[in-house]
C-alpha positions as CSV (number, residue, x, y, z in Angstrom):
1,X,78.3,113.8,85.9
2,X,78.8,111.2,83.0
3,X,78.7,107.7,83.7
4,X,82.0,105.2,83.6
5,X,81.6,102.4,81.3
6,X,84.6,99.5,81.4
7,X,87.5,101.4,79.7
8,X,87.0,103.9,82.0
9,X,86.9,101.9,85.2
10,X,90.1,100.0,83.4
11,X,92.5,103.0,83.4
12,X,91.2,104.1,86.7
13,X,91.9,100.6,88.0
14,X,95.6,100.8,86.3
15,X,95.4,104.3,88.0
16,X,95.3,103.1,91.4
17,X,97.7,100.5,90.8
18,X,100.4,103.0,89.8
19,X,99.4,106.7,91.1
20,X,102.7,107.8,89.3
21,X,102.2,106.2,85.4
22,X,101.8,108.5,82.9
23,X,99.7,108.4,80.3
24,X,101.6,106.6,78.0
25,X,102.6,103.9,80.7
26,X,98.5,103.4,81.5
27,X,98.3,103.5,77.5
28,X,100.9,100.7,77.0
29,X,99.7,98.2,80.1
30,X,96.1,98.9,78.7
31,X,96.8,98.7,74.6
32,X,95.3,102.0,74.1
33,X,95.9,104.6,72.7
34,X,97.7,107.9,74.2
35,X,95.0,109.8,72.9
36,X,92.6,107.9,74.2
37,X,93.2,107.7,78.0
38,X,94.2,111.2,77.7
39,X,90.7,112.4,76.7
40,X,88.8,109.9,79.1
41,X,91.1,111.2,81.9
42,X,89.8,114.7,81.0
43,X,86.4,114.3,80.3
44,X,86.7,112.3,84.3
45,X,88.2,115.4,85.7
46,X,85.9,117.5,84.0
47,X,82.5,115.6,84.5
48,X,83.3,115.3,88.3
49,X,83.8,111.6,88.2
50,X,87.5,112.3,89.4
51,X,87.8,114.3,92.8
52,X,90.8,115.9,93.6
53,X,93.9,114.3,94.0
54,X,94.2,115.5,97.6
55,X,91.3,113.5,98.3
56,X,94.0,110.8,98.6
57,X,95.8,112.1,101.3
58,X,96.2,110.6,104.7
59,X,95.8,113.6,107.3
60,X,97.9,112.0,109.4
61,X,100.6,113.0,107.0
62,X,99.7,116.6,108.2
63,X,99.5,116.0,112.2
64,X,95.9,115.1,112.4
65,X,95.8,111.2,113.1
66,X,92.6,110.8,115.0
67,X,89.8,111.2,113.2
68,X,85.9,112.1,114.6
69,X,82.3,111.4,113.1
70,X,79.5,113.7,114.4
71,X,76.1,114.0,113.9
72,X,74.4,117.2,114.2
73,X,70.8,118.1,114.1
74,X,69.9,121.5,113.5
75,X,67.3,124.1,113.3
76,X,65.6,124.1,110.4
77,X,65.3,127.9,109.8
78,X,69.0,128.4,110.4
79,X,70.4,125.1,108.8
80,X,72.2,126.4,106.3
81,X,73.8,129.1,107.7
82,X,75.3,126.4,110.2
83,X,77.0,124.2,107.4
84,X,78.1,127.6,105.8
85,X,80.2,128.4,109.0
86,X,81.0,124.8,109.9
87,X,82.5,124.1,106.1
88,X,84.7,126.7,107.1
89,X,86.7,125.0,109.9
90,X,89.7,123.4,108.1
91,X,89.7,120.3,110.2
92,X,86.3,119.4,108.9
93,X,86.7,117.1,106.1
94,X,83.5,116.2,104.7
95,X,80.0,117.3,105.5
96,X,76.8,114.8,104.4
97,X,73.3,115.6,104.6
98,X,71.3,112.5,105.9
99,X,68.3,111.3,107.0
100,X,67.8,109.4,110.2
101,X,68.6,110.8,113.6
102,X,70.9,113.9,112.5
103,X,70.7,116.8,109.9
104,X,74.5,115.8,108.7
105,X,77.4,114.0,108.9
106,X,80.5,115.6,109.8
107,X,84.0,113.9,109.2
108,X,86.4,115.9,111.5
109,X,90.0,115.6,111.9
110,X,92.2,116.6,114.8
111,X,95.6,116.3,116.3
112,X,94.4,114.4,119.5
113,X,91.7,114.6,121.9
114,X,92.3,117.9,123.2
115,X,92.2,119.5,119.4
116,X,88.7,117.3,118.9
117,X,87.5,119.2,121.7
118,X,88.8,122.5,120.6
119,X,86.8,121.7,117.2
120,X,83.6,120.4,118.6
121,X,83.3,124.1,120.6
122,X,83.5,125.8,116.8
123,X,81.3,123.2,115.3
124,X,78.5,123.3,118.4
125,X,79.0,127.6,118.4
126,X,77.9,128.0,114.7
127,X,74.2,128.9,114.8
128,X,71.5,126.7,114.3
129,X,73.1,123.9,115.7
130,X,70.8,121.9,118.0
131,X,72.3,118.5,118.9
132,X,75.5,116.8,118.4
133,X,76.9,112.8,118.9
134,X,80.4,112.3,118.0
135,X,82.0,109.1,117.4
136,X,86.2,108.6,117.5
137,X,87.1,106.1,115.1
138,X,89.2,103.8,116.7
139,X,90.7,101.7,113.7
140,X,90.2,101.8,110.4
141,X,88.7,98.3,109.0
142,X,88.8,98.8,105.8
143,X,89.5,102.1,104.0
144,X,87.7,103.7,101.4
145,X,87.7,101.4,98.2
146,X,85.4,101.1,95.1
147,X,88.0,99.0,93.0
148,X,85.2,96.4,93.7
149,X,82.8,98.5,91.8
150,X,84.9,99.2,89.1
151,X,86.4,95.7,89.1
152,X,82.2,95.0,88.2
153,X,82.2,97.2,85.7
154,X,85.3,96.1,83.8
155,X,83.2,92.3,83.9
């Protein structure tokens, strides 16, 4: 992956403040060239600075408005075969690999309580799973942001 420098962080700033611009919008309100934020924007995608755009989505959008973090510790020997099967339940968001108490971090989503428990039963069944803690999160604070790191980098 390629670092950002400011020009980067600029368009992906101008970005986020209008999803929808094209290219030559984002050129105009930055005074660059067309060419130029095209072939940054690329060179993002293709790096893997930029994520997908469904990243972006709100699963509540899709019926899944509570949202679940648990931490699992498993066996060492079977590990990976564990977050091989787990990646494959589609209510499971994101999957970290930490240190501390737990093995990884599992972002789960689920249509209520009911549904979290349907998905803790397929998360605990896949082998190699030792231990889990989930945590419901109850309101989102502050949602994911790093306009304040790119804000930095545009300084």
């Amino acid at each position: 992956m390629r670092s950002l420098d400011g020009t980067d962080a600029r368009i992906l700033r101008a970005l986020d403040a209008d999803p929808d611009a094209t290219v030559v919008a984002l050129a105009e309100r930055l005074s660059m060239s067309r060419n130029t934020v095209q072939a940054r924007l690329r060179r993002m995608r293709e790096s893997g600075a930029l994520g997908a755009y469904s990243r972006r989505l709100e699963t509540a959008a899709l019926g899944y408005p509570l949202m679940a973090f648990m931490t699992l510790s498993l066996s060492q020997r079977e590990g990976d075969l564990a977050a091989q099967q787990i990646v494959r339940i589609p209510e499971v968001v994101e999957i970290l690999a930490t240190t501390g108490d737990g093995d990884l971090l599992v972002r789960i989503v689920a249509k209520d309580t009911a549904d979290l428990y349907r998905i803790t039963n397929l998360v605990v069944a896949a082998p190699g799973v030792v231990r889990t803690s989930t945590s419901i999160v109850l309101h989102e604070v502050a949602p994911h942001s790093v306009d304040g790191l790119l804000r930095r980098h545009t300084e």
